[in-house]
C-alpha positions in Angstrom: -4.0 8.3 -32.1 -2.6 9.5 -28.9 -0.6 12.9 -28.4 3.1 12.7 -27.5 5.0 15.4 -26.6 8.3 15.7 -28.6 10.7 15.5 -26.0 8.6 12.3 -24.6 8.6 11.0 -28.6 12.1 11.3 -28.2 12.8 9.5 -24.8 10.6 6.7 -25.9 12.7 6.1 -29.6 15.9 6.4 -27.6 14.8 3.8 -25.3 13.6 1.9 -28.2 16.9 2.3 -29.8 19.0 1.4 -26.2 16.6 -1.6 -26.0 17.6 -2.7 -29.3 21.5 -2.2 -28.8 21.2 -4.6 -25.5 19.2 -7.0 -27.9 22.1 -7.4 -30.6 24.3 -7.5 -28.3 23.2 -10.2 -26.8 22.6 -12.0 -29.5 26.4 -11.1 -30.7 27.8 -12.6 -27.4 25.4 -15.7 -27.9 27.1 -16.1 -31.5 30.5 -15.5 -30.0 30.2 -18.3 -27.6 28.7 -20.8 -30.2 31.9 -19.9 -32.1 34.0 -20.6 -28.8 32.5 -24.4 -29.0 32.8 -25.1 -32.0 36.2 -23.7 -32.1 37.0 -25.9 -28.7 35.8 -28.6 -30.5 37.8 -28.4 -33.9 41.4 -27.9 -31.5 40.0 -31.2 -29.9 39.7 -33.1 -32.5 42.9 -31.8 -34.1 44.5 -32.8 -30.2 42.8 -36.4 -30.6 44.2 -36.6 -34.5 47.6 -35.8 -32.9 48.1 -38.4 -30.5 46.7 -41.1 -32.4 
């Protein structure tokens, strides 16, 4: 078990915790974009269905 100062404890969670925030963000923009092409691809069809 290694000795960490409080104020270092701290940095380290918070850079944990920032680290983790960039992650689901990320993950939340991937989501939004598989959204986007699905979403594209749903107006398509409904475009295609239209000028038939």
């Amino acid at each position: 078990y290694t000795h960490i100062e409080p104020k270092d404890l701290h940095k380290k969670l918070r850079e944990d915790k920032e680290e983790k925030k960039n992650e689901d963000l990320k993950n939340l923009i991937d989501q939004l974009i598989e959204q986007q092409k699905l979403t594209m691809k749903v107006l398509e069809a409904i475009t295609e269905r239209i000028k038939e």
